[in-house]
KOLMARVEX-944235 format. One record per atom (N, C-alpha, C): residue number from 1; residue in three letters; atom name; x, y, z. Coordinates in pm, whole numbers, plus 50000, padded with zeros to 5 digits. Example, Ala and Ser with C-alpha at 12.3 -4.5 7.8 and 13.67 -1.06 7.14 Angstrom:
2
(pt 1,Ala,N,(51319,49431,50780)),
(pt 1,Ala,CA,(51230,49550,50780)),
(pt 1,Ala,C,(51320,49670,50780)),
(pt 2,Ser,N,(51285,49775,50708)),
(pt 2,Ser,CA,(51367,49894,50714)),
(pt 2,Ser,C,(51290,50003,50787)),
END
This chain:
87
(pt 1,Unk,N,(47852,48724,49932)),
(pt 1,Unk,CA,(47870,48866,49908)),
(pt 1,Unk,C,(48013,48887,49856)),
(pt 2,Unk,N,(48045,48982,49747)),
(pt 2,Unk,CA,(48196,48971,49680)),
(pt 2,Unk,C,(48230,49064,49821)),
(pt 3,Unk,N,(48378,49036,49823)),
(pt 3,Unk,CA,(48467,49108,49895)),
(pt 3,Unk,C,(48461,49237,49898)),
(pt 4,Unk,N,(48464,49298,49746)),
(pt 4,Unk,CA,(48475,49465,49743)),
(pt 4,Unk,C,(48354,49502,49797)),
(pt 5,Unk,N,(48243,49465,49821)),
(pt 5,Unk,CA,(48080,49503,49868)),
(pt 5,Unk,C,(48114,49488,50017)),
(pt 6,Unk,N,(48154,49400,50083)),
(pt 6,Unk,CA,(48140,49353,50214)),
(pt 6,Unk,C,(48289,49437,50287)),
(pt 7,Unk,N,(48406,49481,50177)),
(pt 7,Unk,CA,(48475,49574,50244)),
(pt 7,Unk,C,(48441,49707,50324)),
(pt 8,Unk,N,(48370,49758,50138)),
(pt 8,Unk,CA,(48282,49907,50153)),
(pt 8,Unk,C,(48218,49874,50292)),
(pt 9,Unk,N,(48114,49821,50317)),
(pt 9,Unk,CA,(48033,49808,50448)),
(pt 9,Unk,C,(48067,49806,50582)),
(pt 10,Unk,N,(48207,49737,50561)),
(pt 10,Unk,CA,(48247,49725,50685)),
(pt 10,Unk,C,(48316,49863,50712)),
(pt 11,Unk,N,(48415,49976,50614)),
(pt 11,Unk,CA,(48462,50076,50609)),
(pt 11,Unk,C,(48326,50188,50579)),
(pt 12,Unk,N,(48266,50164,50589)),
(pt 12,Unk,CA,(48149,50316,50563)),
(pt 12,Unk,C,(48140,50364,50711)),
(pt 13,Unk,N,(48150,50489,50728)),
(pt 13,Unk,CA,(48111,50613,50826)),
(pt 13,Unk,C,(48267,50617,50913)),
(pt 14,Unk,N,(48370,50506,50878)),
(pt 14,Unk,CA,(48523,50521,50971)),
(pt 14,Unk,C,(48619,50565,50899)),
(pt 15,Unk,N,(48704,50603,50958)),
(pt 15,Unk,CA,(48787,50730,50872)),
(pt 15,Unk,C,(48895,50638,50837)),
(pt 16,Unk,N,(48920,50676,50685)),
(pt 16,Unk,CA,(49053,50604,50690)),
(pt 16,Unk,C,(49205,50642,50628)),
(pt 17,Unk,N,(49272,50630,50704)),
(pt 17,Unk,CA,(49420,50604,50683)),
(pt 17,Unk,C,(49506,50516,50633)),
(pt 18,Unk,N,(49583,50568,50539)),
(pt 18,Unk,CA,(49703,50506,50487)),
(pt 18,Unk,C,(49839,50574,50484)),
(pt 19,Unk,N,(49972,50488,50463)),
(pt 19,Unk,CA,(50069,50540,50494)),
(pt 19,Unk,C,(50072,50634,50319)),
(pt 20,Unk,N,(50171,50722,50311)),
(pt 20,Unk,CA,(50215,50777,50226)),
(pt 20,Unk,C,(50259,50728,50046)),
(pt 21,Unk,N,(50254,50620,50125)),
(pt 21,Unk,CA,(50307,50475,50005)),
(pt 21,Unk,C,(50230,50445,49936)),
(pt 22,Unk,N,(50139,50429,49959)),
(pt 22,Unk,CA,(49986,50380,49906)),
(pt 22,Unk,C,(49991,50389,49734)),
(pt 23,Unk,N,(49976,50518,49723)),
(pt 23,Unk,CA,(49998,50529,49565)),
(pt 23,Unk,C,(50104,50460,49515)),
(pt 24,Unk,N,(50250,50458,49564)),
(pt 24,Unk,CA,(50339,50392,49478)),
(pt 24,Unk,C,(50325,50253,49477)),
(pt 25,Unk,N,(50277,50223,49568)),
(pt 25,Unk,CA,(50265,50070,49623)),
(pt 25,Unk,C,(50173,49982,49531)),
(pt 26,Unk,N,(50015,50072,49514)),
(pt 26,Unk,CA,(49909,50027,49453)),
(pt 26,Unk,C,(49953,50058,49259)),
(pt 27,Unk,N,(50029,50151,49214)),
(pt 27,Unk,CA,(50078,50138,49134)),
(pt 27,Unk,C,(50170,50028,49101)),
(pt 28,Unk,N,(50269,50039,49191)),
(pt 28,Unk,CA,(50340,49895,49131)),
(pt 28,Unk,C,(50268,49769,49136)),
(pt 29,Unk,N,(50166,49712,49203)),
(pt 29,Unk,CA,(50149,49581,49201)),
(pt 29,Unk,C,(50035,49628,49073)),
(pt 30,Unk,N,(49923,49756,49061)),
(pt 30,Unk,CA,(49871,49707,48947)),
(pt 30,Unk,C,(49956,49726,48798)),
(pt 31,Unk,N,(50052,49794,48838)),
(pt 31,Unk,CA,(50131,49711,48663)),
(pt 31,Unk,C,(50215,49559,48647)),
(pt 32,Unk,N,(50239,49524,48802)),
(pt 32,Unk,CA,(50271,49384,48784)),
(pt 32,Unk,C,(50182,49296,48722)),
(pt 33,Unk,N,(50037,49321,48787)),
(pt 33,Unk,CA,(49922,49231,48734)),
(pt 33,Unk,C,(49922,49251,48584)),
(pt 34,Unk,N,(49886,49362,48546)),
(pt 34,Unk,CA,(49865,49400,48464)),
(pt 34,Unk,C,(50022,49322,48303)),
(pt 35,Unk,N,(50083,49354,48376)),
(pt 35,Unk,CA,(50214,49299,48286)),
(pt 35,Unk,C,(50250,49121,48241)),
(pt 36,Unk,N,(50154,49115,48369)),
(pt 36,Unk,CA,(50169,48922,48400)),
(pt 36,Unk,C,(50012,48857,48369)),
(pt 37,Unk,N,(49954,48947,48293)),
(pt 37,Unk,CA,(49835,48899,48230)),
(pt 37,Unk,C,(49705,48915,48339)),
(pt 38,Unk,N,(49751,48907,48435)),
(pt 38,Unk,CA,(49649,48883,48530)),
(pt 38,Unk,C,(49519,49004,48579)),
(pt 39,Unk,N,(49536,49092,48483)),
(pt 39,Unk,CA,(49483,49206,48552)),
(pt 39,Unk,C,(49450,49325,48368)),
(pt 40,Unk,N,(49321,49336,48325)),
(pt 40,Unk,CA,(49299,49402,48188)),
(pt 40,Unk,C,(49322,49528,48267)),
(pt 41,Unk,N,(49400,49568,48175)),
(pt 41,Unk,CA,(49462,49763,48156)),
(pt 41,Unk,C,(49329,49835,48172)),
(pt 42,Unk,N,(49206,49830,48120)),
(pt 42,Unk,CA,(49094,49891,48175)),
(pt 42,Unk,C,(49084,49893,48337)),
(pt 43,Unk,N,(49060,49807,48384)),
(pt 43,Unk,CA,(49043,49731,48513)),
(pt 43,Unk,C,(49129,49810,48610)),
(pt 44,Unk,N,(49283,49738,48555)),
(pt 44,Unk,CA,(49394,49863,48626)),
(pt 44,Unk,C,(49385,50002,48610)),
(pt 45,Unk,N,(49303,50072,48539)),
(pt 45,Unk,CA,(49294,50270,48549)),
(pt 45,Unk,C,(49177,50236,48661)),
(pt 46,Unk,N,(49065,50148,48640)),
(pt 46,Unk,CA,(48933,50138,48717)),
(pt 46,Unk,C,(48983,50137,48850)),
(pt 47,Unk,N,(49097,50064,48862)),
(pt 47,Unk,CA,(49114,50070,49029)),
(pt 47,Unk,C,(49204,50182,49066)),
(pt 48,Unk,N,(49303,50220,48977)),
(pt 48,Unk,CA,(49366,50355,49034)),
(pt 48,Unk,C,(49303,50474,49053)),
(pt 49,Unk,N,(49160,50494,48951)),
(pt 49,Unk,CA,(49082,50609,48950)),
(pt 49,Unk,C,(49020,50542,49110)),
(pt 50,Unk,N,(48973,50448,49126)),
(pt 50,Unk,CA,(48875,50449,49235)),
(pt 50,Unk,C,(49010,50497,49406)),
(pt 51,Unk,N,(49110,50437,49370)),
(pt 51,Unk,CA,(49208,50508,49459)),
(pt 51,Unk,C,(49219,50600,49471)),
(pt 52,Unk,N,(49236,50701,49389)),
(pt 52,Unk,CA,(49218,50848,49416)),
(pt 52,Unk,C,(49111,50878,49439)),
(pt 53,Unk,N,(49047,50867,49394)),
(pt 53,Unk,CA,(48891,50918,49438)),
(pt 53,Unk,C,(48848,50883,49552)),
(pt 54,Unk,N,(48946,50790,49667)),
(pt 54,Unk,CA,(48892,50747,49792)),
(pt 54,Unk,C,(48913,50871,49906)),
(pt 55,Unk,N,(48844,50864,49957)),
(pt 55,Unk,CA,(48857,50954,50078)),
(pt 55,Unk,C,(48957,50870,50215)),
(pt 56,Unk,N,(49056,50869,50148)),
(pt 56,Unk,CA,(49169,50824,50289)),
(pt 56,Unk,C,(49284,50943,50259)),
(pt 57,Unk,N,(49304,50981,50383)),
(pt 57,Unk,CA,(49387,51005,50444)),
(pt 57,Unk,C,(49504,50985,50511)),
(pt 58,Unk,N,(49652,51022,50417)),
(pt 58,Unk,CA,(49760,50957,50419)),
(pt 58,Unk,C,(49803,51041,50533)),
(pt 59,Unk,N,(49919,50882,50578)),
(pt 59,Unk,CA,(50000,50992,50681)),
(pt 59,Unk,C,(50169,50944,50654)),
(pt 60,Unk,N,(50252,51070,50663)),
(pt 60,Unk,CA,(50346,51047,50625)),
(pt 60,Unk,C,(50450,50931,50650)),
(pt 61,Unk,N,(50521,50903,50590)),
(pt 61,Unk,CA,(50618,50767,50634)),
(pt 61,Unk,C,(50784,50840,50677)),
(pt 62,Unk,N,(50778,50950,50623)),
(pt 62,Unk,CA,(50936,50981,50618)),
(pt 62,Unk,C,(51011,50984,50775)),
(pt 63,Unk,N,(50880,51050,50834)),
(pt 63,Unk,CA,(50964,51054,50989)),
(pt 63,Unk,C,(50995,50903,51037)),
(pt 64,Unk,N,(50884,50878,51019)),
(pt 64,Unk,CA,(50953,50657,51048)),
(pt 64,Unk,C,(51075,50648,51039)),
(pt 65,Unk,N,(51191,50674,50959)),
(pt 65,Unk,CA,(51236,50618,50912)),
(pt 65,Unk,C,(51352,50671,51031)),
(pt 66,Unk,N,(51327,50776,51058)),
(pt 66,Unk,CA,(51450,50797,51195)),
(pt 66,Unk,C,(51401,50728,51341)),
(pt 67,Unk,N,(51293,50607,51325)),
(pt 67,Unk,CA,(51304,50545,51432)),
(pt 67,Unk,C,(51310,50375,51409)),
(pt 68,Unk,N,(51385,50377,51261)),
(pt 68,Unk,CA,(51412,50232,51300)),
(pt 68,Unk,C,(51550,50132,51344)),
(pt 69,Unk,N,(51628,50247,51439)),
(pt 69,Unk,CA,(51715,50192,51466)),
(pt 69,Unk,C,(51851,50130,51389)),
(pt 70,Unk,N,(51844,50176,51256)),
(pt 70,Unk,CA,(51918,50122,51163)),
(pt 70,Unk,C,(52056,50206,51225)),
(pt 71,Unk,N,(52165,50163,51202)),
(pt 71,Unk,CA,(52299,50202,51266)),
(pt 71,Unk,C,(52316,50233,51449)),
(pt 72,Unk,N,(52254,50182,51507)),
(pt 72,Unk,CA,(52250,50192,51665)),
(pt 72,Unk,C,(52269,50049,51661)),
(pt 73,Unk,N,(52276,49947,51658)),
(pt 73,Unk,CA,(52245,49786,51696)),
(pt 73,Unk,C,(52346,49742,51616)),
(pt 74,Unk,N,(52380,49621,51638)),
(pt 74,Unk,CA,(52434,49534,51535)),
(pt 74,Unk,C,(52289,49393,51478)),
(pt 75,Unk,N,(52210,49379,51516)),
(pt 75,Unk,CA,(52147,49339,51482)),
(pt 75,Unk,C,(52056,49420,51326)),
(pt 76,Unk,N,(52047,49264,51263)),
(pt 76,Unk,CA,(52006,49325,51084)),
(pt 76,Unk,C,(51902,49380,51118)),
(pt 77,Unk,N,(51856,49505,51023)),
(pt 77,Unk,CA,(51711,49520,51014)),
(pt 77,Unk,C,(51629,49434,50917)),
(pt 78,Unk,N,(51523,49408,50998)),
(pt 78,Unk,CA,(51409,49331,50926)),
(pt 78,Unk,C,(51296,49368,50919)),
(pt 79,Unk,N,(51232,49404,50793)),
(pt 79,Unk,CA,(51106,49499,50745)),
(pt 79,Unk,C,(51055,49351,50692)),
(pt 80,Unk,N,(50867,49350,50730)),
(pt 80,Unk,CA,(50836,49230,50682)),
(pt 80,Unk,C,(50834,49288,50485)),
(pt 81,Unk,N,(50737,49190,50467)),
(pt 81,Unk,CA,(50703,49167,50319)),
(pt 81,Unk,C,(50817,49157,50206)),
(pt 82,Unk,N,(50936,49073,50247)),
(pt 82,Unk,CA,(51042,49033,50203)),
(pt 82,Unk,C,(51111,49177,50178)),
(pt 83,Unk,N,(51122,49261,50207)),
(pt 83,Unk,CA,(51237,49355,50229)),
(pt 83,Unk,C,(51327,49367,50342)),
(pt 84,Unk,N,(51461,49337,50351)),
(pt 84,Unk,CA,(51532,49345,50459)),
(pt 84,Unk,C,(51650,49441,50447)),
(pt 85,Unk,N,(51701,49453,50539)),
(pt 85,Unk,CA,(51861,49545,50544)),
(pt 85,Unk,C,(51986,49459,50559)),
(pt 86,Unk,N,(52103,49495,50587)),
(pt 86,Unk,CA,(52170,49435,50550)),
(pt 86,Unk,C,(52205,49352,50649)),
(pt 87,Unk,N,(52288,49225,50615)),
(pt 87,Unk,CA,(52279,49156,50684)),
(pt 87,Unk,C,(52405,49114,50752)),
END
């Protein structure tokens, strides 16, 4: 069964959430693909239209950001997916 079929199935009738990011996020990696051959410019609108058109429900990120401790510690902050603070 492809992935995108067996996702849908497993996500049908549960509500879903994403952070606020989503759009910028799913934008940047599909013009990376898209730039690095890996991904036809058709394909990339096909998946941004199907992004909007999803029924998820974002929730904001901004308040996060006054609980990550950044300037209270001396210890660095560390955000996974290779983004860090200073060190």
């Amino acid at each position: 069964m492809p992935r995108g079929v067996a996702l849908t199935e497993l996500l049908t009738g549960e509500e879903k959430v994403a952070p606020d990011l989503i759009g910028v996020e799913t934008v940047s990696t599909l013009r990376r693909l898209e730039h690095q051959g890996d991904l036809d410019p058709d394909r990339a609108k096909e998946a941004l239209d199907d992004l909007l058109d999803a029924p998820v429900q974002t929730v904001k990120t901004a308040g996060l950001l006054e609980r990550t401790g950044v300037g209270a510690s001396p210890q660095p902050l560390r955000v996974r997916r290779g983004v860090r603070g200073p060190r």
